[in-house]
N, C-alpha and C positions, 0 to 999 in steps of 0.2 A: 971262605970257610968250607968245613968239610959236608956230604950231604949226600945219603943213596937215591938215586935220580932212576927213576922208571924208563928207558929209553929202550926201542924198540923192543919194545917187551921181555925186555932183561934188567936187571937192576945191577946197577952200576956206584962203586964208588967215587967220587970226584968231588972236584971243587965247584962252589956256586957264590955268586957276588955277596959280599959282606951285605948286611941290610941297616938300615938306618931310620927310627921309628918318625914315623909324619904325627900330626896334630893328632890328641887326642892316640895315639898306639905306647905301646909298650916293646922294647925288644929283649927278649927272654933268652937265657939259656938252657935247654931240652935237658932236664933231668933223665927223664923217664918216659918213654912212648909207647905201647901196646900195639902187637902187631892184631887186627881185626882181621876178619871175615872176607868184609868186603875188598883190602888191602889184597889177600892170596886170588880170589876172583877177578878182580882190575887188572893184576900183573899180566892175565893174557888175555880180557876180553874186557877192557877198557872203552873201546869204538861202541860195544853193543851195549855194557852199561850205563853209557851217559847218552846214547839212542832209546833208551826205554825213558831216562829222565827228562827228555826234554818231550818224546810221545805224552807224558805224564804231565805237563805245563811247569813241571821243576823253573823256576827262574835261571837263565844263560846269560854268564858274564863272558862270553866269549871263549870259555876254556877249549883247549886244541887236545883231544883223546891220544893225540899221536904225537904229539909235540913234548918234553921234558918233562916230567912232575914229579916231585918230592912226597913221600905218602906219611901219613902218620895224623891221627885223629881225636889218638886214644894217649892225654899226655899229661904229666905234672912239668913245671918248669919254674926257673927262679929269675927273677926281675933283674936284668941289668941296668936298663936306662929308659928316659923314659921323654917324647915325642915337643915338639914346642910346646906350652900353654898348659902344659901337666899341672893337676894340680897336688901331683904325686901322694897322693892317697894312700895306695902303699910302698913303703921305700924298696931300693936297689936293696937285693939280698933275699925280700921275702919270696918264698913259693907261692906259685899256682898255679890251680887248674881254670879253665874257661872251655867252653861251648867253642866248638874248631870252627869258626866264621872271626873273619876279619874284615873290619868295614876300612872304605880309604873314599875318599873325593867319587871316583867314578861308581861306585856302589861297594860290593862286599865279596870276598874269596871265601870260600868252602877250602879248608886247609886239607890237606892231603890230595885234593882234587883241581890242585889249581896250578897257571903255569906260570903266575907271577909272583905269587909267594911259599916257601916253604912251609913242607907239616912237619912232622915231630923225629921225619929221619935225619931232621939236619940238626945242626950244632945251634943254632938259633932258630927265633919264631919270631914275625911280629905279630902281637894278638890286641885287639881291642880294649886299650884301659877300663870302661866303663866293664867292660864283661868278665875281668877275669875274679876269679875266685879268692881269697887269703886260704891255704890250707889249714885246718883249725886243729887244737887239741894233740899239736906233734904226729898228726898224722903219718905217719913214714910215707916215703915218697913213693915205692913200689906200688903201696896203697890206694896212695892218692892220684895214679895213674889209671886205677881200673872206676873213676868215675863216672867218667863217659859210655862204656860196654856196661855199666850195670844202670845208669841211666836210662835205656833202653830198653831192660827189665821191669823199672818204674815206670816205664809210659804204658808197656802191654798191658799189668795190670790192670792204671789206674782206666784204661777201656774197656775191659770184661765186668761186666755185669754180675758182679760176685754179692751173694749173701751170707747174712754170717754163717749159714751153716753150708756152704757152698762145697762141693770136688771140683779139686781141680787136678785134670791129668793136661803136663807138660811130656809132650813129645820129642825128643831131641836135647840131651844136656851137653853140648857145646856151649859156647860162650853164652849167647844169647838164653839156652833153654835155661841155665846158671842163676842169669840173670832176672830172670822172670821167678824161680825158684824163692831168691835172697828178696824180690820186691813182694810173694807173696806173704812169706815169714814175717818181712817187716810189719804189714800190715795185719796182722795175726790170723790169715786166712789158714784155712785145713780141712780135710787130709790134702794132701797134695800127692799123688800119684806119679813118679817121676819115670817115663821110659828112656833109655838106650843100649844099643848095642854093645859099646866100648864098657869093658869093668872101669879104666880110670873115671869115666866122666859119672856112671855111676856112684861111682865114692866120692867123688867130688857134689855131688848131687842129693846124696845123705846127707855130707859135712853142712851142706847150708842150710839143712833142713827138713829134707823131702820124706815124708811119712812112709811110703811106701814105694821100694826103687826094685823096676822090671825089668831082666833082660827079655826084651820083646821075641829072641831066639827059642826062648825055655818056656815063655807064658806070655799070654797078647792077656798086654795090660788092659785091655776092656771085660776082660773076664772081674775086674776088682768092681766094677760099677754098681751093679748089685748087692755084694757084700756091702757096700758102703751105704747102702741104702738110697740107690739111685737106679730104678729100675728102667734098664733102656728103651722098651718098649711103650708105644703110645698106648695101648689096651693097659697093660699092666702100671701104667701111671694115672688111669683111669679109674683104675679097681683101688688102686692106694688110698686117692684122694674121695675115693665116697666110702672109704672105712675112715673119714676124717684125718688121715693121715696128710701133712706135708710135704711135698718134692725142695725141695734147695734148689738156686741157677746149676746146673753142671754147665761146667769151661771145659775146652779144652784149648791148651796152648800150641800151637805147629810152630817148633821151632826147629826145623829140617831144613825146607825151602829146596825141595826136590823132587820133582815129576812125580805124581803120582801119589804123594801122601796124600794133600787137601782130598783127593778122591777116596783114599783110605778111609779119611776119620771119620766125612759125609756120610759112609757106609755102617760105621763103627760106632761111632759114637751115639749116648742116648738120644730120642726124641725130643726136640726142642733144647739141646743143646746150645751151646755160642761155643763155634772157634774161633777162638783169636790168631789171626795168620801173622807171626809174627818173623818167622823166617821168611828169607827173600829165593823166592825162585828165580831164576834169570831165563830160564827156558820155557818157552809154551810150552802151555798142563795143558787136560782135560777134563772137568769135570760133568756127574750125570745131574743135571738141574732136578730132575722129577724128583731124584731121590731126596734133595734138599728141600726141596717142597713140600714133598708128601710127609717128611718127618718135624718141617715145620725147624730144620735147622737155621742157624743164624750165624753170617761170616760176617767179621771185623776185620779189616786188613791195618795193621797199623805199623807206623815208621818214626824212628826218632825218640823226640822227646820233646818236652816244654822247657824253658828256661828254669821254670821255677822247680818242677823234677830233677833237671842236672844239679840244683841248688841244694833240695832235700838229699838229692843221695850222698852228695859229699855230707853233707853235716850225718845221715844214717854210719856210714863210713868210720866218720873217726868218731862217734858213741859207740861205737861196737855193735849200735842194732843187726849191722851185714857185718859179718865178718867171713873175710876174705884171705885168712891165713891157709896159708897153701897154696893157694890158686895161680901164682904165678911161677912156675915151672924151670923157668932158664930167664936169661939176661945175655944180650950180645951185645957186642959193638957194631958200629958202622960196616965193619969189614966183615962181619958175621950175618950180617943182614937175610942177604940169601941162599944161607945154608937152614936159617931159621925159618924161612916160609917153605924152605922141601922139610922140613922137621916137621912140620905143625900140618904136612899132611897125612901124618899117621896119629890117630886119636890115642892111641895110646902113650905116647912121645910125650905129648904135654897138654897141658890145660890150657897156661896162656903165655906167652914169652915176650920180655919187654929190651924194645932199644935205648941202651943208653950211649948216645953218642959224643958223650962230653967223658965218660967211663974210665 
């Protein structure tokens, strides 16, 4: 079968060995797969981020950074057949989406990151029967592919320390800041504060909700904190609260993951704040401790999701709670693959771009 193969750091069309599902798997065909973040960062610095996961005590199945891999994380797909001992639950034919780990005998692949099974750029998957999802309510499949990336949104949430009457300023509306955006809405949190540079992702950024959307070029979104009744300063949070008044948590979301912000917002943002760091920097930062101290700042770093998050968001999904019209931008094929990761490095270009390799 056919499959875009990561080899020496170029992405390659080719052929990769048919798969055949073992005990307990499923073998799928790739409707739909979402190109990620982390996908356009891995194409050339692969060796250094699976050297920060394993610093990190990430569990190692042995995967080889340098050796073959199929990427793809972000995916819906339909059941072709199904492993010995199946007790086929769901038949051949239906879609879904699933949590990208795939378990086997010797333990379990992280799909898009592994060298013995493929992710979503190939024409099949084999994915965990027990894990994967029934798409619900006709979901359209484009849809049902931005599970996973808005998943991710639902985890940073459900870790900030939000009250109802909480701000929350999201920095960065790429995928991830998007996503955090659609998990606060779901949740009926507000105002939500949304910065970026790019006009697309600001408009994309309103569409899912965001109260108030900053080009941080024209007006540094920390100037709204105040108006919203969120006074930055430790003194003047003092003076509030013995005229009986209330402070809310202020959040704030870092969805950048680029040198230098986390130090920005430490500086920026109110007194006893929580930043949730939910972009990934891959590059040693700096940051000034004292100043985090003295303002009695609070960092959350968080990654992923829960099983049972991936679960809510699809069923958020197809009730319309997230609605995700628009958000995906373009659709390629196999052979488009890598004209689509130099596309998606100009923010204006697109939002999010999905592989279909069966297409």
């Amino acid at each position: 079968m056919k499959a875009v193969i990561r080899r020496d750091k170029r992405l390659v069309c080719d052929e990769i060995a048919d798969l055949t599902p073992g005990a307990g798997q499923v073998l799928v065909k790739t409707l739909a797969c979402g190109i990620c973040g982390s996908d356009l960062h891995a194409l050339h610095h692969m060796e250094h981020m699976i050297d920060l996961s394993r610093r990190a005590g990430a569990p190692d199945n042995g995967f080889d950074p340098a050796a073959d891999t199929v990427f793809g994380h972000e995916f819906c797909a339909e059941i072709l057949d199904h492993g010995p001992g199946s007790p086929k639950t769901l038949k051949a034919g239906t879609r879904v989406v699933s949590v990208p780990v795939t378990l086997h005998g010797a333990g379990m692949e992280a799909l898009g990151f592994s060298n013995r099974l493929p992710g979503g750029f190939a024409e099949q998957m084999l994915l965990t029967e027990a894990m994967v999802l029934e798409v619900p309510n006709g979901l359209p499949t484009d849809k049902a592919a931005l599970t996973e990336p808005f998943a991710v949104g639902a985890h940073a949430v459900a870790k900030a320390k939000l009250e109802p009457k909480s701000v929350s300023l999201v920095v960065g509306c790429g995928p991830v800041g998007l996503a955090v955006i659609a998990g606060l809405k779901a949740k009926g949190h507000g105002p939500i504060i949304a910065a970026d540079f790019s006009p697309r992702r600001r408009a994309a950024a309103e569409k899912l909700g965001a109260d108030i959307v900053v080009d941080p070029a024209v007006e540094n979104p920390h100037e709204r904190w105040e108006t919203l009744g969120v006074p930055r300063s430790r003194a003047a949070q003092s003076m509030m609260r013995m005229m009986g008044n209330t402070i809310a948590q202020p959040v704030v979301f870092e969805c950048v993951g680029s040198p230098g912000v986390l130090q920005s917002l430490i500086e920026a943002a109110p007194a006893g704040a929580q930043i949730v760091v939910a972009g990934v920097c891959m590059e040693t930062d700096k940051i000034e401790p004292s100043i985090a101290i003295t303002k009695e700042i609070e960092l959350t770093f968080v990654f992923g999701y829960t099983p049972d998050e991936f679960a809510l968001t699809l069923r958020q999904l197809a009730e319309g709670i997230i609605d995700v019209d628009g958000l995906v931008t373009g659709s390629v094929g196999l052979g488009g693959v890598a004209g689509a990761f130099k596309a998606l490095g100009d923010p204006e270009a697109h939002v999010k771009i999905l592989v279909k390799p069966n297409g």
